[in-house]
N, C-alpha and C positions, 0 to 999 in steps of 0.2 A: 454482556460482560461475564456471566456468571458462567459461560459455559465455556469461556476461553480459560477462566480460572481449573475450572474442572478437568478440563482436557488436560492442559499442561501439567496439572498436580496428578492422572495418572500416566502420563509419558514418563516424568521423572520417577516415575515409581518401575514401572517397566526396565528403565533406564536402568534402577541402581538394580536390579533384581536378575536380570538377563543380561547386561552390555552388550544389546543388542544396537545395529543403526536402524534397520529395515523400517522402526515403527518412528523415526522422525519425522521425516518431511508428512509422511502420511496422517500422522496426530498432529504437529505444529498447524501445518495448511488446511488438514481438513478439517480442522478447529473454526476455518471461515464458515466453511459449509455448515457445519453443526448449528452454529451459528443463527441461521437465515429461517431453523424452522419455529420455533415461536410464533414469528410472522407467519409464515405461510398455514401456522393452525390457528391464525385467527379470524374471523372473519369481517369483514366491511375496513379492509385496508386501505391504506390511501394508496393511489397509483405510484407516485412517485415511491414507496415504499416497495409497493411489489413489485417494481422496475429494477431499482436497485436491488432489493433480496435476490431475483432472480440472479441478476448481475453477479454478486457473490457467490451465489451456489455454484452456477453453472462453472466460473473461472474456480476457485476452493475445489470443486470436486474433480475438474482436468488438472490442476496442477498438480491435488495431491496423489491420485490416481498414479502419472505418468511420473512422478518422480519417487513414488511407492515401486512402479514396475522395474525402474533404474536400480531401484536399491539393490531389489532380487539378484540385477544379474553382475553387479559390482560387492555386494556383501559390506561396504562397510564405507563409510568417509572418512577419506584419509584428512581432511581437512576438522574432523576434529578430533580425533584421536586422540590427543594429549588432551583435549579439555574433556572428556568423558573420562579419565582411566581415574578420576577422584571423585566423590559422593560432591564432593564444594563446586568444581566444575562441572558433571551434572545437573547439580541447581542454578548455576548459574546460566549455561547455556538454556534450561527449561524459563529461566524469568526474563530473559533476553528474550525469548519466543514468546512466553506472554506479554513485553512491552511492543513486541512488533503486533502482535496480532488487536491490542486496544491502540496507539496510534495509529497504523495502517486505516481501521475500520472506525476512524474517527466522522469521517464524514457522514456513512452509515448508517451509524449507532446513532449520531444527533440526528440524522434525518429522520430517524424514527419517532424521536419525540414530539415531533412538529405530523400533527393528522389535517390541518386545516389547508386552508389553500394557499400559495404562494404568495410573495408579495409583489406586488403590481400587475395581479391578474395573472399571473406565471402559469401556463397552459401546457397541451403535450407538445410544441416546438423545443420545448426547453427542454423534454425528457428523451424526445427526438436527437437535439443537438446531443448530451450526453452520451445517446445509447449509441450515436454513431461515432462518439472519439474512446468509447467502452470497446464496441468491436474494434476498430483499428487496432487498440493496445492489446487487445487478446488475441490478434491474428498476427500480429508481431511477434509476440510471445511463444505463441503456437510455432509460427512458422520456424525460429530459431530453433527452440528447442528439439525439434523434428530434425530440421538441418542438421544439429550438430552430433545429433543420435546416431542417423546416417551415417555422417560422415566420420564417426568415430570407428563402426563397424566398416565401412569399405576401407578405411586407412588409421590402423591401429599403428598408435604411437605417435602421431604425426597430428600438430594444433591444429582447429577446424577455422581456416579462413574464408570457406565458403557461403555464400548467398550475402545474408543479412548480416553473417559476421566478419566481410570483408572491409565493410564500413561501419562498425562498430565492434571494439570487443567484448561487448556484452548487452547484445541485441536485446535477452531475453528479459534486462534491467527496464531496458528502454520502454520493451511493452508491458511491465508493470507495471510503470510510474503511470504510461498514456492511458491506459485503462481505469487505473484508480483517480486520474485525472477527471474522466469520465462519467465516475462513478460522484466525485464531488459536484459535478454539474449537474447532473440529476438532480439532487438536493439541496443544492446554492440557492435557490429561492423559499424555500420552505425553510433554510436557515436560518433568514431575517423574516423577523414577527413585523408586521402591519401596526403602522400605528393608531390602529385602533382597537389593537388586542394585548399591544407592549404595555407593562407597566413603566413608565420614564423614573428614572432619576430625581430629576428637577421637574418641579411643576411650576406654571408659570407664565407671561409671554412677556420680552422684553418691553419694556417702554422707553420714553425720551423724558418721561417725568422727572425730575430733579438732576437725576444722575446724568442724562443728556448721554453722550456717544459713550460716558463708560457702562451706563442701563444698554447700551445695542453691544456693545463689545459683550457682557456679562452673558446677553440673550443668546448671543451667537454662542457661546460657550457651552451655554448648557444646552442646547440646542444638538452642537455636535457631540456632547458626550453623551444626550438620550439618543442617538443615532448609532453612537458607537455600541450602546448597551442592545438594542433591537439587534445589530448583527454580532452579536458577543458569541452565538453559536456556527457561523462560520465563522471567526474572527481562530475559532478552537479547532473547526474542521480545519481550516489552510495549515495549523502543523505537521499534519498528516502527508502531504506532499515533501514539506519540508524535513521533516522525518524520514520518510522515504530515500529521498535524495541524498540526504547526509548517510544514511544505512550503507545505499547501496556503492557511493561513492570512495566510501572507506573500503567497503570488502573490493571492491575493483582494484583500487590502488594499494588496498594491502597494508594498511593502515590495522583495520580492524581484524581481520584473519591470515592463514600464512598461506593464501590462496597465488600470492606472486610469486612466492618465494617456494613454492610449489610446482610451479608451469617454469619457471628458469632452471630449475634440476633434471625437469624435463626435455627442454625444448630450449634452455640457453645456449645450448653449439650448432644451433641452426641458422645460419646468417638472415634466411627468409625470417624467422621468427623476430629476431632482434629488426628487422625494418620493419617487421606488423607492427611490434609494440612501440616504436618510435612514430611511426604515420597515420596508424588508425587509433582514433578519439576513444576513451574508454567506451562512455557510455551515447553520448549523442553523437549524431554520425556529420562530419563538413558537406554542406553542400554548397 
């Protein structure tokens, strides 16, 4: 966390000092990657941790890489222009980048806390299952953004409905959520502590002595809330998708940025474009 804080606190400084864009995406995102070396300078990590680290670097340093190289050859985001041209928007667009980068890396960062073994015996199937719904979402991701780079360059001026973006308008959304989906699987068992390493709640086992069915109703009670408390660090991870989703579902619909109200200045007197954005699903695609 300390180095998402640090990142961010000099972007915004860059920010107010230069009003520069070029060094956004490339601080915000590669804030993941910065991220993941701690772990990697330490030694006798748990698997599930160097799984996921790696997982992070590898997707942090292509995303921020390839939208650091975008910056170069566009010079500046017109999407936030107004909220940069004040020292107040500045800060705030940098603390908004710092909430995404500790919700996003919540599954992560808890997974790190967790060195022992998984609950119920949780082996490398389970880091297997993840690291193969981790690739899908970064090959989604990849592939889009590639697509749409192209496709910008062979047809300037003109919205990219090809490949992956014919069936979704924002392909590249899709494979962020599936990937960071992925990346909570990895850690999903190392989430929940073994009861026999959790501290409970309640201590105790019910009986039928006096109390009769209300001592088993009582038992069952705290029963499920020492069960609730062992997964209380995925209970924390699952915001992280759900964060995600709310994010990226605003900026799609334009709720949260003037990103629609951007591409219809552009592209609203184009009948094809008015039947994209009416037939094709923002972000999940109909099948």
């Amino acid at each position: 966390m300390e180095f998402y804080v640090c990142t961010n606190v000099v972007g915004f400084l860059i920010s107010v000092a230069t009003g520069s864009h070029l060094h956004l995406d490339l601080i915000g995102t590669g804030a993941f990657a910065l991220a993941t070396i701690p772990t990697f300078l330490q030694d006798n990590v748990a698997l599930h941790s160097q799984w996921s680290s790696w997982a992070v670097a590898v997707w942090g340093t292509k995303l921020a890489g390839f939208l650091f190289f975008r910056a170069t050859q566009t010079g500046h985001d017109k999407r936030l222009e107004e909220v940069l041209l004040t020292t107040t928007g500045t800060f705030q667009f940098w603390l908004v980048t710092f909430v995404w980068n500790a919700f996003c890396s919540l599954p992560y960062l808890l997974g790190l806390c967790n060195t022992g073994g998984g609950v119920g015996g949780a082996d490398g199937m389970v880091l297997k299952a993840g690291g193969a719904v981790y690739a899908l979402g970064l090959g989604i991701e990849t592939i889009a953004d590639l697509q749409k780079y192209f496709f910008k360059r062979a047809n300037p001026g003109k919205f990219c409905n090809a490949g992956l973006w014919g069936i979704s308008q924002h392909p590249n959304y899709l494979g962020n959520l599936i990937l960071w989906f992925g990346i909570l699987v990895m850690n999903a068992p190392w989430l929940i502590e073994s009861s026999m390493s959790a501290t409970p709640l309640f201590t105790g086992a019910p009986t039928t002595d006096g109390a009769g069915i209300i001592g088993l109703l009582v038992g069952g009670l705290k029963s499920s809330v020492n069960w609730l408390w062992r997964c209380r660090r995925l209970i924390v991870a699952l915001v992280s998708p759900l964060f995600m989703w709310q994010l990226f579902n605003s900026q799609a619909s334009g709720t949260m940025m003037n990103t629609v109200e951007l591409a219809k200045s552009k592209y609203g007197n184009d009948p094809a474009y008015k039947d994209y954005i009416e037939n094709v699903p923002l972000i999940f695609p109909k099948f």
